[in-house]
Structures are given as C-alpha cells and as structure tokens.
N, C-alpha and C positions, 0 to 999 in steps of 0.2 A: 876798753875797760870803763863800768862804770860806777866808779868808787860812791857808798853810802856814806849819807852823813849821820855821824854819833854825837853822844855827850858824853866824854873821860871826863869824870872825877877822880882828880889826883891829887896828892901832897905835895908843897912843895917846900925847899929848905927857905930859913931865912939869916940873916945875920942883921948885924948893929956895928957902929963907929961910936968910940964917945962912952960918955956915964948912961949908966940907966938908973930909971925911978920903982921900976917892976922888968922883971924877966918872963918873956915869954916863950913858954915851954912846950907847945905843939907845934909841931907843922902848920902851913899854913895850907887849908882846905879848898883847892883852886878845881874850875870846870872849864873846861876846853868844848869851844863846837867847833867840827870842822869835817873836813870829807876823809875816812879811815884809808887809806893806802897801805897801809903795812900793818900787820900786826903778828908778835912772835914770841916764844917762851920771856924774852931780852928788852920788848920796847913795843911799844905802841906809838905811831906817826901819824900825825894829822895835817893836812893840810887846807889852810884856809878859801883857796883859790883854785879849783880846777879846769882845765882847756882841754877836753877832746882832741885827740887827733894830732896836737901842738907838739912839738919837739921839743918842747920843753915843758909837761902838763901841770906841774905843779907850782904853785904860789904862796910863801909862808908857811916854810912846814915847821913842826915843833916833835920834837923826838922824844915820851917822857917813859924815861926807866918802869918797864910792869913791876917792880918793887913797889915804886912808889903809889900806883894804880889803885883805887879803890873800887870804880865799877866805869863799865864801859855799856853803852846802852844806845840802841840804834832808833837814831828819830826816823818820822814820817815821812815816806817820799811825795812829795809834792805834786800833783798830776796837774799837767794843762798849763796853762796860762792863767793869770789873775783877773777878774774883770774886771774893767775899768769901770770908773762911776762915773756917770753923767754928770756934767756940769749943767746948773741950772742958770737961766738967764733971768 
C-alpha cells in the first residue's frame, strides 16, 4: 500500500472555561497534512507517519468526522530524492 498525501480542510469545535469579553460563533477553520489511509461516507483518516511493510505502518493518526470536512485535496507526489547543495569552502 501506498497511501497519498492530502490536505483536509476541516472545522473543528471549540469551547471556553471562565467569563468571556466576546463570543465566538464559528467553528474553527483547521487544515490537516498527512498520508490518507481511510476514507468513508463516516470519516476521513490521516496519518502523519507512514512505514512500508511495518507491522505496525501507521504513526499519529487523526480521525475527522466527513460532517465536519470542507475539502480534501490530494498534494504532489514527490519523485526521487532531493539534491543536496554543495557546500562551498
């Protein structure tokens, strides 16, 4: 398996303790990047850390309600290696 990475744009709730000065009345507008593993009528899952092959392949996942989902958008895959720069003497 080799899971692509996205960027979920989703809402999420918030709460307070205590007096407030102003109330705020939206969701808060949060973005998620990470490698898509699951996705389903119920939930979209992301996890931040993936291992091939690992008996255990996933690292930090986050589960967020497709209710709460605004858009899901699949980034670049990366090809090769990075080149390294030369250090100058």
């Amino acid at each position: 398996m080799n899971p692509h990475r996205v960027e979920v744009v989703w809402f999420d709730t918030h709460g307070t303790t205590g007096w407030l000065d102003r109330l705020m009345t939206e969701p808060l507008e949060c973005r998620s990047v990470g490698f898509l593993i699951h996705m389903s009528p119920r939930s979209v899952v992301l996890a931040a850390m993936f291992a091939d092959g690992h008996s255990a392949p996933y690292g930090h996942t986050i589960t967020i309600p497709r209710g709460c989902v605004k858009s899901v958008r699949r980034l670049a895959d990366r090809g090769g290696r990075r080149k390294r720069r030369r250090r100058r003497n």
